[in-house]
C-alpha positions as CSV (number, residue, x, y, z in Angstrom):
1,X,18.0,7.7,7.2
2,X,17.3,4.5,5.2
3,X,16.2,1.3,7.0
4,X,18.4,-1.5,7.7
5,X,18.5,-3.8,4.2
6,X,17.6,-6.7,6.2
7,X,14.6,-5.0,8.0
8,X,10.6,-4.5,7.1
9,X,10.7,-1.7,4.8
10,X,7.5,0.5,3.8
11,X,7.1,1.7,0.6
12,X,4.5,4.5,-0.3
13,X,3.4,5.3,-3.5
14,X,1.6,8.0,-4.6
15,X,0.5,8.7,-9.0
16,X,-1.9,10.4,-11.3
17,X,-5.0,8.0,-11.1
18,X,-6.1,6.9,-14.2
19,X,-9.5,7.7,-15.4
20,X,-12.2,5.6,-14.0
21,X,-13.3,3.1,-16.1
22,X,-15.8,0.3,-16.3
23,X,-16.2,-3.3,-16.1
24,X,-13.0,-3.5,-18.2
25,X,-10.5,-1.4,-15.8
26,X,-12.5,-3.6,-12.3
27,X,-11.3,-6.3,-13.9
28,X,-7.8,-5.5,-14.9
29,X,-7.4,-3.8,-11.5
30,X,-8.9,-7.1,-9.7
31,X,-5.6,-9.0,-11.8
32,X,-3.2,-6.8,-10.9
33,X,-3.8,-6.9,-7.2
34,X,-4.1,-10.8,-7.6
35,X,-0.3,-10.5,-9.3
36,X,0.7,-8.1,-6.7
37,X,-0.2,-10.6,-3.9
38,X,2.2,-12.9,-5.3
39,X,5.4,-10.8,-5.1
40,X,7.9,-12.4,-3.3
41,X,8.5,-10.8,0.5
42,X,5.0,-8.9,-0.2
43,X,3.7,-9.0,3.8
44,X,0.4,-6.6,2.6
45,X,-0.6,-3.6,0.6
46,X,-3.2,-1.0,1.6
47,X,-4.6,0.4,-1.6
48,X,-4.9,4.2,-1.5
49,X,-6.7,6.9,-3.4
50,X,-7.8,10.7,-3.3
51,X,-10.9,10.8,-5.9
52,X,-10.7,14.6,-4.9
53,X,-6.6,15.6,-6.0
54,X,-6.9,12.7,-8.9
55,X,-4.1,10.8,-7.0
56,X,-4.0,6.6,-6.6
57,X,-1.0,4.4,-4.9
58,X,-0.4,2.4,-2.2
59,X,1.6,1.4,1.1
60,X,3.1,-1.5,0.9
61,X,5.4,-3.6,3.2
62,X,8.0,-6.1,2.3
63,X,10.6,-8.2,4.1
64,X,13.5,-6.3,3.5
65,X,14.8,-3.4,1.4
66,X,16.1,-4.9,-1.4
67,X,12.1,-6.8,-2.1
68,X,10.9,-3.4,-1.9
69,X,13.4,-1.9,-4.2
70,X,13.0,-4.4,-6.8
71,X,9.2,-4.0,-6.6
72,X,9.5,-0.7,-6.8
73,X,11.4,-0.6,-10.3
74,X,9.3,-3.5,-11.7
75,X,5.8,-1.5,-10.1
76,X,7.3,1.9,-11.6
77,X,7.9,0.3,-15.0
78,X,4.7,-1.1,-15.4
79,X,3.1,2.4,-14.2
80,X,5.1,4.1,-17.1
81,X,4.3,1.1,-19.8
82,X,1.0,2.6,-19.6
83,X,1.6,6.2,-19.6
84,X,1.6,7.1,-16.0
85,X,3.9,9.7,-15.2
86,X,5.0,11.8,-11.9
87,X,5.4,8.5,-10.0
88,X,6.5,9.6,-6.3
89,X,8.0,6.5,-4.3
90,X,9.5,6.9,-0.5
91,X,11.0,4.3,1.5
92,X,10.7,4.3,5.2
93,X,10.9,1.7,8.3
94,X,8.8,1.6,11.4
95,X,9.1,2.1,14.7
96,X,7.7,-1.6,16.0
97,X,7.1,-0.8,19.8
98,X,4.7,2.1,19.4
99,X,3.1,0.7,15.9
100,X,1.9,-2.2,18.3
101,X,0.5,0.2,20.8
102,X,-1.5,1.6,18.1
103,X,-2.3,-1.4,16.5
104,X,-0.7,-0.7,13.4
105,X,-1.0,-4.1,10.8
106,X,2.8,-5.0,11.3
107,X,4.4,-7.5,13.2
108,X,8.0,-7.5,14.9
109,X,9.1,-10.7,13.0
């Protein structure tokens, strides 16, 4: 079931990593998070990774479904611009009242 298109909407992401790098990649990393914070209806982003399976991504939550799917597409471009491939995306909502019980980092509004 998809969420509502005017509700909070999760999206997960889940790639290849790339190859660690140095100074370099800290730094390009540091400027895309800095460009991610400014997407429009961005609320936060928890950065993931799995050093062990060679997997990176993210959790991200947005305002409504239609800032998440246009992040999506511009987030999944710019994965493939430089060469990732096997990009997994899923969109879900949340339930509100038992997020807060468990202090989960999302608010009702």
């Amino acid at each position: 079931m998809l969420p509502p298109p005017d509700s909070q909407t999760l999206v997960i992401f889940d790639f290849p990593a790339r190859k660690a790098g140095g100074e370099e990649q800290r730094h390009a990393l540091r400027a895309l998070a800095e460009d991610i914070a400014a997407e429009p209806d961005l609320l936060w982003k928890i950065w993931t990774e799995d050093k062990a399976a060679g997997r990176s991504g993210g959790i991200y939550l947005f305002r409504n479904r239609a800032a998440a799917e246009a992040y999506h597409a511009k987030h999944a471009a710019r994965l493939t611009a430089v060469g990732v491939t096997g990009i997994e995306a899923v969109y879900r909502s949340y339930n509100a009242e038992l997020t807060a019980i468990t202090r989960g980092p999302v608010s009702a509004s």
